[in-house]
C-alpha positions as CSV (number, residue, x, y, z in Angstrom):
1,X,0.0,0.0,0.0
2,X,1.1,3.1,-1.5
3,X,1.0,6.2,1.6
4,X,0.1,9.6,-0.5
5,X,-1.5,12.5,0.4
6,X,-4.7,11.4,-0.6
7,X,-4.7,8.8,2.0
8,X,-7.2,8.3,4.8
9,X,-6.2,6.4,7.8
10,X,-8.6,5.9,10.4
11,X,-9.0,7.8,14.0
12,X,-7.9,6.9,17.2
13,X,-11.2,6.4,18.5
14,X,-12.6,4.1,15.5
15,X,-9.4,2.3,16.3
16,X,-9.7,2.1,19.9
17,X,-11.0,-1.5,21.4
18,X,-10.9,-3.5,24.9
19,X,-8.5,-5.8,24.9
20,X,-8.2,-9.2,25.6
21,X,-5.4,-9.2,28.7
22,X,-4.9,-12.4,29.1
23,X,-1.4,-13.9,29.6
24,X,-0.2,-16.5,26.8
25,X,-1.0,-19.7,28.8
26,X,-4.5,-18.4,29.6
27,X,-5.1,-17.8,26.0
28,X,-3.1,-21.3,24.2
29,X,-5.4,-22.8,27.3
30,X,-8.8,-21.4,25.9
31,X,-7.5,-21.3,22.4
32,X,-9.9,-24.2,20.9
33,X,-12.5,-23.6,22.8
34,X,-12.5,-19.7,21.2
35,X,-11.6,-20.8,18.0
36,X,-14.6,-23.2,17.6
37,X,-17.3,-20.3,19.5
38,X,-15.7,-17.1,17.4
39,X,-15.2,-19.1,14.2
40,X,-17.9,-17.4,12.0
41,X,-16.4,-13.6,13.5
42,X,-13.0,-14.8,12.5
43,X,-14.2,-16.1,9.3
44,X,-15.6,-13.0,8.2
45,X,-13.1,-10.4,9.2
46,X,-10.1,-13.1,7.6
47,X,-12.4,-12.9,4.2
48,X,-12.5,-9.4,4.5
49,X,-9.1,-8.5,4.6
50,X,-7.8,-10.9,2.2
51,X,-10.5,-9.9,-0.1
52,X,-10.4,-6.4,0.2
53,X,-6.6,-6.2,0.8
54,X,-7.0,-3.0,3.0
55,X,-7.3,-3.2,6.8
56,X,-8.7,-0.1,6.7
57,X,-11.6,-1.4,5.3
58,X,-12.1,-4.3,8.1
59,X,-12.1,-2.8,11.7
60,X,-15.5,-3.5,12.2
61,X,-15.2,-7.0,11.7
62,X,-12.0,-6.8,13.8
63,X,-13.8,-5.6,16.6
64,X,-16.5,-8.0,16.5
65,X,-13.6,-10.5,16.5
66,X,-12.4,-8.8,19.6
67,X,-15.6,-8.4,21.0
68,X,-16.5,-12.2,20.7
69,X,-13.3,-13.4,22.5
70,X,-14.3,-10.9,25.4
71,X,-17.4,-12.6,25.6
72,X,-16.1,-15.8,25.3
73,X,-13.6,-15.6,28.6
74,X,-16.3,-14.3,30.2
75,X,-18.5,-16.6,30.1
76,X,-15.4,-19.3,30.5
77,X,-14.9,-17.1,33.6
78,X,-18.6,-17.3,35.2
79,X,-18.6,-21.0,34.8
80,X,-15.3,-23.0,34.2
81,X,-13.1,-20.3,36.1
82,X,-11.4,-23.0,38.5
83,X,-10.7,-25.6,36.0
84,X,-9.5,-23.2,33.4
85,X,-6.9,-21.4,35.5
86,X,-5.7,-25.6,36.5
87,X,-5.3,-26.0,33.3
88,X,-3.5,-22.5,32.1
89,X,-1.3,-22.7,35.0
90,X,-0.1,-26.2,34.1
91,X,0.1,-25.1,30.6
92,X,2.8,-22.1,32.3
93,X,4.6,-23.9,34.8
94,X,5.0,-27.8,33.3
95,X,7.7,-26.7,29.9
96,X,9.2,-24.1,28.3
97,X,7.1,-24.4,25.2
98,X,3.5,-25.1,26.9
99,X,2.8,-28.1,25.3
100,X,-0.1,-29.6,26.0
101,X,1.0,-33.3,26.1
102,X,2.0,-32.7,29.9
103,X,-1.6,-31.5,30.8
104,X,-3.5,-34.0,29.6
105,X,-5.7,-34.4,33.1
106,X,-6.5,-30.6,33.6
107,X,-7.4,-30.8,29.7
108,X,-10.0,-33.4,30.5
109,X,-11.5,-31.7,33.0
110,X,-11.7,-28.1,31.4
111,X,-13.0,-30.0,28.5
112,X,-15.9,-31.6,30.4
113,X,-16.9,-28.5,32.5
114,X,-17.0,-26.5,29.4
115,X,-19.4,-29.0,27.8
116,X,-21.1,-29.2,30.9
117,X,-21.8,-25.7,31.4
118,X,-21.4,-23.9,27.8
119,X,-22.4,-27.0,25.3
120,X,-19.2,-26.2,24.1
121,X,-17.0,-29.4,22.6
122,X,-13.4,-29.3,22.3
123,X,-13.2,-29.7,18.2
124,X,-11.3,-32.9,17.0
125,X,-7.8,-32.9,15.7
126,X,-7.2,-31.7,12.2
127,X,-11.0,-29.8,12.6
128,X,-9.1,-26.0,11.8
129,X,-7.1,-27.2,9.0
130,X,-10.1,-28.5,6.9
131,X,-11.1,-26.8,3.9
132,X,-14.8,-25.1,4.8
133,X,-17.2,-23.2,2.6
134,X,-18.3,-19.3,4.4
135,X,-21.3,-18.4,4.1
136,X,-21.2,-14.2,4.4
137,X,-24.0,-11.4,4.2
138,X,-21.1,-8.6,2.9
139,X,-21.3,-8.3,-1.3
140,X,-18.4,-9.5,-2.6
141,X,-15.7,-6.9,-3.9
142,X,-15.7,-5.9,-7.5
143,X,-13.6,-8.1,-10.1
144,X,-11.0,-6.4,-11.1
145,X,-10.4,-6.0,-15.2
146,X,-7.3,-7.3,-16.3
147,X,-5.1,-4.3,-18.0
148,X,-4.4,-4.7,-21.6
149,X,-1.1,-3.0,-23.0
150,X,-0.8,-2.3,-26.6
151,X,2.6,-3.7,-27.9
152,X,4.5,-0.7,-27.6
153,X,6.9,-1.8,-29.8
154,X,5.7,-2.9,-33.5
155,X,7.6,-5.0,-35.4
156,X,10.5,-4.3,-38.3
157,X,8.6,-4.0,-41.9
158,X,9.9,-6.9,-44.2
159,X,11.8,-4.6,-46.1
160,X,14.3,-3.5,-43.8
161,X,17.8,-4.7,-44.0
162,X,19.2,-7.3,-42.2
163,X,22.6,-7.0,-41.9
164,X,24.9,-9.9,-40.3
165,X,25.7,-10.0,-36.9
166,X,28.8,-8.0,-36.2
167,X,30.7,-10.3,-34.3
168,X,28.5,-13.6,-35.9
169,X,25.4,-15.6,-35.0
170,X,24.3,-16.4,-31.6
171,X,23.3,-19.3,-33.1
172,X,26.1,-20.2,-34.9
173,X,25.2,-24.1,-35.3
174,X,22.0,-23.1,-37.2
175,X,23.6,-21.9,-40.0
């Protein structure tokens, strides 16, 4: 993206949003939970901004992004609190790298309370890589036309001499 003076960037206060201040093993511990309740936000602001290549154009659908994870925690917070801070403290304190392998049993039990209390179910391995079909309300952008250049440069007429190469043929087996 090109900065000019004809450039309109957005205000502080339409960029302005609560965040979500949660520490890294709070969020990698409700991370597939959120991704399978906010997954139609997500969807929609990630087809916005690859289709419209201009973030400009997508803070609305970034806050509602925002706005769902807030919601999200909270909830997570009124019901699962005690089993979600087991399980994102184990996540912090059992490796360096938070794997999840080591925190199997807090997993099981996070798990179950959150599909106890929210109907939410942890989604099964490989479920955020598959290929899905997003059904959106937004138009879809414009196509754009593909340019078409004149040759700028027209060819010799027949006429015109052809001298040999100064210094011989480049292909010199040919002839």
């Amino acid at each position: 993206m090109v900065v000019t003076n004809d450039l309109s960037l957005p205000t502080e206060e339409e960029l302005t949003v609560t965040e979500v201040n949660l520490s890294t093993a709070a969020l990698r511990a409700g991370a597939f939970h959120l991704g399978k309740s906010c997954e139609n936000p997500n969807n929609e602001f990630m087809l916005c901004r690859l289709e419209l290549d201009d973030p400009r154009a997508c803070i609305t659908e970034g806050k509602v992004v925002t706005r769902c994870a807030l919601d999200f925690f909270r909830k997570v917070k009124k019901s699962c609190y005690d089993e979600f801070m087991q399980y994102a403290n184990c996540l912090d304190k059992s490796s360096s790298t938070m794997a999840f392998r080591h925190c199997r049993k807090t997993q099981g039990v996070f798990d179950k309370c959150m599909k106890d209390n929210l109907d939410i179910d942890r989604p099964e391995y490989g479920y955020f890589t598959r290929a899905k079909i997003h059904q959106t309300e937004r138009p879809a952008p414009p196509k754009r036309e593909k340019k078409v250049y004149e040759d700028a440069t027209p060819g010799l007429p027949e006429d015109y001499p052809k001298p040999p190469a100064k210094y011989g043929a480049r292909f010199h087996w040919l002839e």
